[in-house]
C-alpha positions as CSV (number, residue, x, y, z in Angstrom):
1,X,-66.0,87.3,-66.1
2,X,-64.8,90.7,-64.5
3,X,-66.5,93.6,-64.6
4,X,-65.6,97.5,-63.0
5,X,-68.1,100.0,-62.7
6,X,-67.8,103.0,-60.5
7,X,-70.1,102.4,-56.8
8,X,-73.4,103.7,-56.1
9,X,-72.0,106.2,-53.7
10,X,-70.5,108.2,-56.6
11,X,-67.5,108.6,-54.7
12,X,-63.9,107.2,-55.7
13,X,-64.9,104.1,-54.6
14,X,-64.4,101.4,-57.3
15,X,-66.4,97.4,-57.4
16,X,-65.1,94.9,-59.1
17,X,-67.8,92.1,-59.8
18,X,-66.1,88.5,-59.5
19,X,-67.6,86.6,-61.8
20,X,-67.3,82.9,-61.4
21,X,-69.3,79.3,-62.2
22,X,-69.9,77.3,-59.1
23,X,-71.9,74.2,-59.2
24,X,-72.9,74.2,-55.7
25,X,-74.8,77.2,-56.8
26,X,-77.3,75.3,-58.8
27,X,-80.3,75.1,-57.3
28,X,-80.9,78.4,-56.2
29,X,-79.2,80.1,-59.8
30,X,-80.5,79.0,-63.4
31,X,-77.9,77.5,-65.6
32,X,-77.4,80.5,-67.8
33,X,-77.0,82.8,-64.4
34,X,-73.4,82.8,-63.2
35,X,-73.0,83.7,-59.4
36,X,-71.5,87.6,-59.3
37,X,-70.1,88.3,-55.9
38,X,-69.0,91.9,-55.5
39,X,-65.9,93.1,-54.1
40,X,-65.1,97.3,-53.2
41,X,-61.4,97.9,-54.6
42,X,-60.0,100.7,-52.7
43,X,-60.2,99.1,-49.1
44,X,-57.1,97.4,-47.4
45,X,-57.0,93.9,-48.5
46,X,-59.0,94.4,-51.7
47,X,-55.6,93.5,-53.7
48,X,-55.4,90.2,-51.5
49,X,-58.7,89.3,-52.5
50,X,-58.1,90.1,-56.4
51,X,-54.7,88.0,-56.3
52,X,-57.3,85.1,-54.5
53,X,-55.4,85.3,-51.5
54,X,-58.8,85.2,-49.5
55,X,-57.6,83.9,-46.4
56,X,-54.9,86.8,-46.3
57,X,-57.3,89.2,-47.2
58,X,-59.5,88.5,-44.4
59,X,-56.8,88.8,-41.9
60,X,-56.1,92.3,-43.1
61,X,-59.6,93.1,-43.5
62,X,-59.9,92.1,-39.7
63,X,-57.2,94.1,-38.8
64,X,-58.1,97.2,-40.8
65,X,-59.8,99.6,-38.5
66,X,-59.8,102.3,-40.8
67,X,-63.0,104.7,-41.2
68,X,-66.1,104.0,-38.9
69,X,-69.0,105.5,-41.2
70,X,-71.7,103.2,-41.8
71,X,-69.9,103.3,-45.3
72,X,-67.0,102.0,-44.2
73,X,-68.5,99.3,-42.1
74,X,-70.4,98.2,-45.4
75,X,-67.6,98.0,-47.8
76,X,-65.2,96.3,-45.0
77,X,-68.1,93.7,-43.9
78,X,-68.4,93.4,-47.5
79,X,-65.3,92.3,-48.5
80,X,-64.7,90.2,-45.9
81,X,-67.9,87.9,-46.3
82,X,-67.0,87.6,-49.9
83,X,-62.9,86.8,-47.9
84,X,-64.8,84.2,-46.3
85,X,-67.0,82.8,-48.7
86,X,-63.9,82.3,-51.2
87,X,-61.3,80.8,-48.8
88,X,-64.4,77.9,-48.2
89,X,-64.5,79.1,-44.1
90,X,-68.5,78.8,-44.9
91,X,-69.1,79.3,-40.7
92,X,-67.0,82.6,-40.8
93,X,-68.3,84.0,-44.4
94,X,-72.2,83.4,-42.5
95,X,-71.3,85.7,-39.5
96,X,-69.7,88.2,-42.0
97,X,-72.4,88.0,-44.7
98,X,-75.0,88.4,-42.4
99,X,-73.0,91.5,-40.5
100,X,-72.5,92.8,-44.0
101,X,-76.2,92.2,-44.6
102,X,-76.6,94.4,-41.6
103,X,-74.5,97.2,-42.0
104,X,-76.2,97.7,-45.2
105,X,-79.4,97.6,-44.1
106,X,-79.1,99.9,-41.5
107,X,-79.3,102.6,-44.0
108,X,-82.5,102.3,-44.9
109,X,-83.5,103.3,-41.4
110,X,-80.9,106.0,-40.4
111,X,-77.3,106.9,-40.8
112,X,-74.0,108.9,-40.6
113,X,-73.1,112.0,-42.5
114,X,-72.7,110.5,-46.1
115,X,-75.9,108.4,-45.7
116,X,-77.9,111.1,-44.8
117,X,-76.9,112.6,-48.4
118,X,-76.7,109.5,-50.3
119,X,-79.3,108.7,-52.9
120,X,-81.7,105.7,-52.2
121,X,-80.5,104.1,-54.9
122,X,-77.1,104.1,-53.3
123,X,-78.7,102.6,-50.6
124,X,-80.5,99.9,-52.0
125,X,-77.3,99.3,-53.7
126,X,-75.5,98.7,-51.3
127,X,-78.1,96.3,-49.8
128,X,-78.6,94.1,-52.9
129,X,-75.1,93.2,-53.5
130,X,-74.8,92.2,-49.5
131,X,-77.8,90.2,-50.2
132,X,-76.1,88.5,-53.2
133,X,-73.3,87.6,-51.7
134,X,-74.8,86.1,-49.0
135,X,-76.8,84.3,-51.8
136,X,-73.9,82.8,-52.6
137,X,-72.8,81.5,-49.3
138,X,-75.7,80.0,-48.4
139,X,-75.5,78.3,-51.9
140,X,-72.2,76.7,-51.2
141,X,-73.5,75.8,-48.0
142,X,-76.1,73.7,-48.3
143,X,-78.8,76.2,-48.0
144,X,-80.8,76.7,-51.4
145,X,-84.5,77.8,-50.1
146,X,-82.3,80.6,-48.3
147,X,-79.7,81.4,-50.9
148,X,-82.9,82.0,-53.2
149,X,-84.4,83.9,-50.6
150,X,-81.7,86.7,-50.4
151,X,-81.2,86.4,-54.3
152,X,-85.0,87.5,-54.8
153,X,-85.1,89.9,-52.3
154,X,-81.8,91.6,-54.0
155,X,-83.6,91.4,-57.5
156,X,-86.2,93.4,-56.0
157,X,-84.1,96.0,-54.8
158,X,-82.1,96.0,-57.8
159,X,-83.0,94.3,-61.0
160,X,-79.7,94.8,-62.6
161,X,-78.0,92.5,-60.1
């Protein structure tokens, strides 16, 4: 399942939710709740990751120094944990996830120019989809109580996740 809707920052960014089955997710999502991992479509390496090309789009992802608002940081930690996640490099996708995790919640306390004037909604927006990603890489590593975790938490900042 792929869905497009326009991002939470109301600019020309675009996400495209990847939706895909993964049985390793089981125990921390219910049988009739496929994993959604989100990706931001107008970064460097954002076609990579469409074609599922993950390990090339983490390379360019890494390389890409391109815009240093907290923004930026959030869609490019973003898409790289997701990178990670999807090439199976579990080890690399946790230190991305949780970065992304980070740049995202680092909103909520202060921020550059286009935070200060984005909605909270935007905000939280951000946040929840870092925290279901990361759901989902703690689900494919091992780590239920904590995928759960971060999926609950992300429900609660966003029920439509």
């Amino acid at each position: 399942m792929i869905t497009t809707s326009k991002s939470s920052a109301n600019r020309l960014s675009i996400s495209r939710l990847l939706g895909f089955v993964l049985c390793a997710c089981a125990p921390a999502y219910a049988a009739n709740q496929a994993p959604v991992m989100t990706i931001y479509e107008d970064l460097a390496g954002a076609n990579e990751l469409l074609a599922g090309h993950y390990e090339q789009a983490a390379m360019i992802l890494l390389r890409t120094r391109g815009g240093n608002t907290i923004e930026a940081k959030i869609l490019r930690t973003n898409n790289l944990c997701v990178a990670r996640t999807l090439a199976g490099q579990l080890t690399l996708a946790q230190a991305a996830c949780d970065n992304a995790v980070h740049q995202a919640a680092r909103t909520q306390n202060y921020g550059d120019w286009f935070m200060r004037y984005a909605s909270s909604q935007a905000q939280r927006e951000y946040l929840s989809r870092a925290l279901t990603n990361r759901s989902i890489m703690r689900a494919l590593a091992g780590d239920a109580a904590g995928a759960a975790k971060d999926k609950a938490r992300a429900a609660k900042l966003d029920p439509q996740i």
